[in-house]
C-alpha positions as CSV (number, residue, x, y, z in Angstrom):
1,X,-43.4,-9.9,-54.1
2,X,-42.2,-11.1,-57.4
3,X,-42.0,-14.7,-59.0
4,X,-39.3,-15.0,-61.5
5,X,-38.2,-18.0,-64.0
6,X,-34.8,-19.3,-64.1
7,X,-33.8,-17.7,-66.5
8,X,-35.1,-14.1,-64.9
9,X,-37.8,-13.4,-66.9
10,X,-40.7,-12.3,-64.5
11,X,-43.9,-14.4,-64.2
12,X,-45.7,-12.7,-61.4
13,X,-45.7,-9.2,-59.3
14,X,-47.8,-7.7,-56.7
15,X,-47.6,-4.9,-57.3
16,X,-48.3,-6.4,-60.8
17,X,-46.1,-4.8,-64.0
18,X,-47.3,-3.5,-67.3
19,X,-44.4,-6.0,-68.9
20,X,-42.4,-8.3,-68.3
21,X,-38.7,-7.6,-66.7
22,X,-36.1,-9.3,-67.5
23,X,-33.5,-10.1,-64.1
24,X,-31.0,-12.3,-65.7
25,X,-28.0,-9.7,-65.6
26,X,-29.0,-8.5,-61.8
27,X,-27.0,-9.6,-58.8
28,X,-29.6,-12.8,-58.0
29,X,-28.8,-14.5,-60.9
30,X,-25.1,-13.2,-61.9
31,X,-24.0,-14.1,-58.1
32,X,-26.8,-15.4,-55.7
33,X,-28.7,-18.1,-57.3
34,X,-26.8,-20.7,-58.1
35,X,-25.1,-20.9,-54.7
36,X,-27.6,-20.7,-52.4
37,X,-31.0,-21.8,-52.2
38,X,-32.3,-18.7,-49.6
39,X,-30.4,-15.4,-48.5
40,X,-31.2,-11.8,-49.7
41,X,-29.0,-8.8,-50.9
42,X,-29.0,-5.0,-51.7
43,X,-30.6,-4.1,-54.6
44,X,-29.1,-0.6,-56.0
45,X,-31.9,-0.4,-58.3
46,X,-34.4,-2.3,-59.4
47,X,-34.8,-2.8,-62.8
48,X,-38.5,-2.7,-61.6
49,X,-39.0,0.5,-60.9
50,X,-35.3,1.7,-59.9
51,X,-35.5,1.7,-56.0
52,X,-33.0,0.6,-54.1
53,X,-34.4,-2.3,-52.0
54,X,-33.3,-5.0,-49.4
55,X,-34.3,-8.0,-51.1
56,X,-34.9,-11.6,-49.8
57,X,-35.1,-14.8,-52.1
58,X,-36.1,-18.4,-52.4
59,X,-35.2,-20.6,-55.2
60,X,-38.4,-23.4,-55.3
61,X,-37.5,-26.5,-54.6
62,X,-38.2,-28.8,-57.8
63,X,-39.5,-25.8,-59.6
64,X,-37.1,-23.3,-62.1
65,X,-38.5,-20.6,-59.9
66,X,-37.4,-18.2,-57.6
67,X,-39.6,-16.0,-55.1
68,X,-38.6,-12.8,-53.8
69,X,-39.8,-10.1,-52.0
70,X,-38.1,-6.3,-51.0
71,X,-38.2,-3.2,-48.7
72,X,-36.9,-0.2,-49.4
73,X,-33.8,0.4,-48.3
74,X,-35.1,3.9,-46.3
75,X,-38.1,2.2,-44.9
76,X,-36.1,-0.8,-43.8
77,X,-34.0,1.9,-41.8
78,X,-36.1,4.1,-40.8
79,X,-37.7,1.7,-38.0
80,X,-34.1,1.2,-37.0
81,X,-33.1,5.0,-36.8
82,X,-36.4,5.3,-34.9
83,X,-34.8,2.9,-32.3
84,X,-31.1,4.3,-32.1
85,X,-32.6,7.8,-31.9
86,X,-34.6,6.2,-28.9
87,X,-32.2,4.8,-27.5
88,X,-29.6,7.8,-27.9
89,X,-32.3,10.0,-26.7
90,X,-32.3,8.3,-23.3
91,X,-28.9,6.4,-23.3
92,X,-26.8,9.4,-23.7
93,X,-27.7,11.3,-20.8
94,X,-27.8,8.4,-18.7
95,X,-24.5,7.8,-19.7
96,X,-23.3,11.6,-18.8
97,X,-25.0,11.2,-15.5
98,X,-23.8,7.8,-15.3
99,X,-20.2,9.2,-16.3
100,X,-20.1,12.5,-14.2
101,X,-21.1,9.8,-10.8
102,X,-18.1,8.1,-11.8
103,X,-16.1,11.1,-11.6
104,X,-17.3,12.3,-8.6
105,X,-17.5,9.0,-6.9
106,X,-13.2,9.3,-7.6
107,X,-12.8,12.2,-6.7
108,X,-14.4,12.1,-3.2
109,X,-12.2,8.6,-3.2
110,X,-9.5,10.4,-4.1
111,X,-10.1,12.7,-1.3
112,X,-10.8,10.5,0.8
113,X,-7.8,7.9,0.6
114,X,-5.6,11.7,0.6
115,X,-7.1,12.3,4.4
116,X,-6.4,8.6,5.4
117,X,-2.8,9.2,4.1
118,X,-2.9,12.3,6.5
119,X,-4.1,10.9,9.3
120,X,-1.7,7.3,8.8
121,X,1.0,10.2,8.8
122,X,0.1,11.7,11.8
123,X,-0.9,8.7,13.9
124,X,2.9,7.7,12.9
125,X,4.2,11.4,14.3
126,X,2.3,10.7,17.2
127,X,3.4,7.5,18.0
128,X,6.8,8.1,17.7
129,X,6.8,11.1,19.8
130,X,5.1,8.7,22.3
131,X,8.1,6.1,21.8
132,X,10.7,8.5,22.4
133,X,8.6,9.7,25.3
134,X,8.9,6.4,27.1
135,X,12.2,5.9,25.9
136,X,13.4,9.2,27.5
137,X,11.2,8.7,30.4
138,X,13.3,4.7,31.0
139,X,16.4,6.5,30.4
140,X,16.0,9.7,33.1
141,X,14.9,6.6,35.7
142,X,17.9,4.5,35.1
143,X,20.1,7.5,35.4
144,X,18.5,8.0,39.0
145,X,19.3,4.5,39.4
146,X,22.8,5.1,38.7
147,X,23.0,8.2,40.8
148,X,21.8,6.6,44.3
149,X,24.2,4.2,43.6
150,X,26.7,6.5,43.8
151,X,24.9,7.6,47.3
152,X,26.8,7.0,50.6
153,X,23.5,4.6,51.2
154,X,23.3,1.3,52.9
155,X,23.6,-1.4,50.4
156,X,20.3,-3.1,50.8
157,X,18.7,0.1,50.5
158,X,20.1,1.0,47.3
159,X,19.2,-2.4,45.8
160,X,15.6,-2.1,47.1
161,X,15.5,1.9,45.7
162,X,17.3,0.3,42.4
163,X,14.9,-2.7,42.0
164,X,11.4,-0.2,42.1
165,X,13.1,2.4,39.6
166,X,13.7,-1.2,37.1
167,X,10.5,-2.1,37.9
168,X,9.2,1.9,36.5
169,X,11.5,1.3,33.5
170,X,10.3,-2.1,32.4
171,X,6.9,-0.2,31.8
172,X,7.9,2.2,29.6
173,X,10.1,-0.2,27.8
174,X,7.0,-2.5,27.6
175,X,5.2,0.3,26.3
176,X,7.3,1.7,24.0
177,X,8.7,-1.9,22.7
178,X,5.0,-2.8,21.7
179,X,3.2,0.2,20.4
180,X,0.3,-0.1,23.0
181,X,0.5,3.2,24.2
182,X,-3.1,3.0,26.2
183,X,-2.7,-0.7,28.1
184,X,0.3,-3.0,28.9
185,X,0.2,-6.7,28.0
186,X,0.8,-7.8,31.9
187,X,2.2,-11.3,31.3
188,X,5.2,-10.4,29.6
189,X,5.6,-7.7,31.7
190,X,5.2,-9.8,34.9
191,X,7.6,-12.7,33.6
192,X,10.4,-10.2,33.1
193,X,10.1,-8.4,36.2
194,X,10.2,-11.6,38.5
195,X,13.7,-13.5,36.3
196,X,15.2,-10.0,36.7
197,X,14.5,-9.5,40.5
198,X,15.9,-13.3,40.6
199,X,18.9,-12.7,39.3
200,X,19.7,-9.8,41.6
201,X,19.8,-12.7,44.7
202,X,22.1,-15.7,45.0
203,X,19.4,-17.8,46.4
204,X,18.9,-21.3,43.5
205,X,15.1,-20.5,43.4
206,X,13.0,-22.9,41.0
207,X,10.7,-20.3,39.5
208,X,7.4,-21.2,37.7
209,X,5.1,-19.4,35.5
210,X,1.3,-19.8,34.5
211,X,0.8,-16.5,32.9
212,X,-2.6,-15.9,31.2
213,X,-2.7,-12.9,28.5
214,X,-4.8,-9.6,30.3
215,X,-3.5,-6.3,29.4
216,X,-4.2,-3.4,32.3
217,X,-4.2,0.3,31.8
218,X,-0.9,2.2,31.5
219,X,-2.1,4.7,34.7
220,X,-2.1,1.6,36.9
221,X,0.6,-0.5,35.2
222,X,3.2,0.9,37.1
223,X,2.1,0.4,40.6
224,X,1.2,-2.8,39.1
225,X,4.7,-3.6,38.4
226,X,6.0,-2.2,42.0
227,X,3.2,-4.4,43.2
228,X,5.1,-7.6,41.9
229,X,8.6,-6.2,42.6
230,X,7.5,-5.8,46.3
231,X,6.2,-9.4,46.8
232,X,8.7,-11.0,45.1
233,X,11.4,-9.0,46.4
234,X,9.9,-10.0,50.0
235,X,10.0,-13.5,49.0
236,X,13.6,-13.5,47.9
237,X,14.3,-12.1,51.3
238,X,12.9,-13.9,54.3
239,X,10.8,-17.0,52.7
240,X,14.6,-18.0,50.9
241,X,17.1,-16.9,53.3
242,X,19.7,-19.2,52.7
243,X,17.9,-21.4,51.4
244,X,16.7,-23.2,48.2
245,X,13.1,-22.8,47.6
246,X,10.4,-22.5,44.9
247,X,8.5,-19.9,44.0
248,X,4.6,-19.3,41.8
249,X,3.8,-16.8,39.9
250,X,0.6,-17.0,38.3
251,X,-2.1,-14.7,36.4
252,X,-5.4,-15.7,35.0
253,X,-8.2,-13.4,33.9
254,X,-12.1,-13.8,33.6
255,X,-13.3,-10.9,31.8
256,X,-13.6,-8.2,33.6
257,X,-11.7,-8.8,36.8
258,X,-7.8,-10.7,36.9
259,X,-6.1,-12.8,40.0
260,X,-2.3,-11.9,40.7
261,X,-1.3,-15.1,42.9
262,X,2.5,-15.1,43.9
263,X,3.2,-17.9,46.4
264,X,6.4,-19.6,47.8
265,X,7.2,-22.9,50.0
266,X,8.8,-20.7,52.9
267,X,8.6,-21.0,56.3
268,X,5.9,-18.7,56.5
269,X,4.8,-15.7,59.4
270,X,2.4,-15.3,61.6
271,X,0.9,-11.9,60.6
272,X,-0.5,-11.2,64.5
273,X,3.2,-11.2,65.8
274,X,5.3,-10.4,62.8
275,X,6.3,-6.2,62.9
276,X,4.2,-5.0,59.4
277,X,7.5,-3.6,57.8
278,X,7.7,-0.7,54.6
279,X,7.5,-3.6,52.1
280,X,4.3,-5.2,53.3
281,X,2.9,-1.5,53.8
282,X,4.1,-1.0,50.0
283,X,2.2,-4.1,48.7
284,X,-1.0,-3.0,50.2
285,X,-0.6,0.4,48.8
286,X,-0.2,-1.0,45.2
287,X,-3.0,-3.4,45.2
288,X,-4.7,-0.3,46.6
289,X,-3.5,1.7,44.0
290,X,-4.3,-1.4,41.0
291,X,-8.1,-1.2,42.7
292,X,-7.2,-4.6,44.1
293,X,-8.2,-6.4,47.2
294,X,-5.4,-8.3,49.0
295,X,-5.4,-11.6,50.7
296,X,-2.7,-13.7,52.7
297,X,-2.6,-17.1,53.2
298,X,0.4,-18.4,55.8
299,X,0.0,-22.2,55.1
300,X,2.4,-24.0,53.7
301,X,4.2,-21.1,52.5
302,X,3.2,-17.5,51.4
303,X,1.1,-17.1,49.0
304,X,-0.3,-13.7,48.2
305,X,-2.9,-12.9,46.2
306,X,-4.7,-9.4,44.9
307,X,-7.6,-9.6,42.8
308,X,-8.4,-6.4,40.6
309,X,-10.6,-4.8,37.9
310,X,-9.2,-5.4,34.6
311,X,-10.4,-2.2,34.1
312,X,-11.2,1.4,35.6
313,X,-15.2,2.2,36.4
314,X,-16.8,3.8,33.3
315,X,-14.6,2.0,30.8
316,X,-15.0,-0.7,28.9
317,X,-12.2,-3.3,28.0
318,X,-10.6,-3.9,24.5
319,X,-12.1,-5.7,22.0
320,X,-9.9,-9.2,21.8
């Protein structure tokens, strides 16, 4: 620490000197001094003892003095070198580690986002090979269609044969038109089915719908759909014989289990006395076939109604 006069002549030094140094044409007083009270600066050498020194001042405040007090410049460091050489010591390997994670974090990304590619490719194979599946599947029915109408067959016959093969291709074109491959959405299924059956008969029949979405499993849709063909294509026949009428069609759901309830203002039957003919046989085989129990209900009407599993035993619905 050194005490020097303002005009850099020394008055004090611990260490103490053997004479007096003289500061004036140092960097303090050429530069330092005079515009600021406090700072510090590199010394090159001292014109103490010629080490270079990091050297802090302070001009005294009503005093011509000014304090100062060094380090060498190698000792100043060296604590600092100590702590980069620390810090390397452990900061560079974490770093590699740090940097060969990163790399192998991207590549199994990399690898990863490659086999999702693949597999987005081949779901998209597959599902096209299912859509022109069900597309060839609609068109080999409707050519039957067209072939027993070319048959020598009784009209009626042919228009029943031709309304069970439309209700076989409405599946697949259900299927294939939605990309659900595994279940088909019944309600728009259901709605199509019926206006198409209805406009096959010259009967004005005010048709209503209350359609609830449940989705059934493709083994069972088709019997499903031959299901509602049957009923309404029963309905069409004897409840509106030349007649105006009104016909029901509704489907709710409740989780697990779905209600088909088809009903009609006709005149009705009594089932003890009426012959059971191959549509009414058909309809119980279906809601057999759907895993559905059928009911009948004569009053005021026909109404028919088949309850069923929304799905098989053993597996479990899809998540909404």
């Amino acid at each position: 620490m050194t005490a020097i006069r303002a005009d850099g002549l020394t008055i004090a030094r611990h260490p103490q000197l053997d004479r007096t140094r003289d500061f004036s044409e140092t960097v303090l007083f050429r530069e330092l001094v005079g515009t600021s009270e406090i700072g510090f600066y590199h010394a090159e050498s001292s014109p103490v003892d010629g080490v270079s020194r990091i050297v802090g001042y302070r001009k005294v405040r009503d005093w011509p003095l000014v304090a100062t007090t060094g380090i060498e410049r190698e000792e100043a460091l060296a604590s600092f070198r100590d702590n980069v050489a620390a810090g390397l010591a452990i900061g560079l390997p974490t770093a590699l580690v740090m940097v060969l994670g990163t790399l192998w974090i991207a590549s199994l990304l990399r690898g990863e986002n490659e086999r999702r590619l693949q597999l987005e490719e081949a779901l998209e194979r597959n599902r096209f090979l299912l859509r022109e599946i069900h597309h060839r599947v609609k068109n080999n029915l409707q050519a039957v269609s067209s072939l027993i109408r070319l048959q020598p067959l009784p009209g009626e016959i042919k228009a029943d044969i031709s309304r069970r093969i439309e209700a076989m291709v409405a599946v697949h074109e259900q299927i294939y038109g939605s990309d659900q491959f595994d279940r088909i959405e019944l309600a728009p299924y259901v709605e199509r089915l019926v206006r198409d059956i209805a406009a096959g008969f010259p009967h004005e029949v005010e048709v209503t719908f209350e359609l609830e979405p449940v989705s059934l499993d493709r083994e069972r849709g088709v019997s499903f759909g031959l299901l509602v063909s049957e009923i309404v294509t029963n309905a069409y026949k004897y409840a509106f014989r030349n007649r105006q009428g009104r016909l029901a069609v509704r489907l709710a759901g409740n989780g697990e289990n779905a209600r088909l309830e088809i009903a009609d203002d006709g005149p009705g039957y009594d089932p003890g006395t009426a012959r059971e003919g191959v549509g009414t046989k058909l309809i119980a085989g279906f809601a057999a076939h759907v895993g559905g129990t059928l009911s009948l209900d004569m009053r005021n009407g026909t109404r028919v109604t088949v309850e069923f599993p929304v799905c098989r035993a053993g597996r479990e619905p899809p998540a909404a």
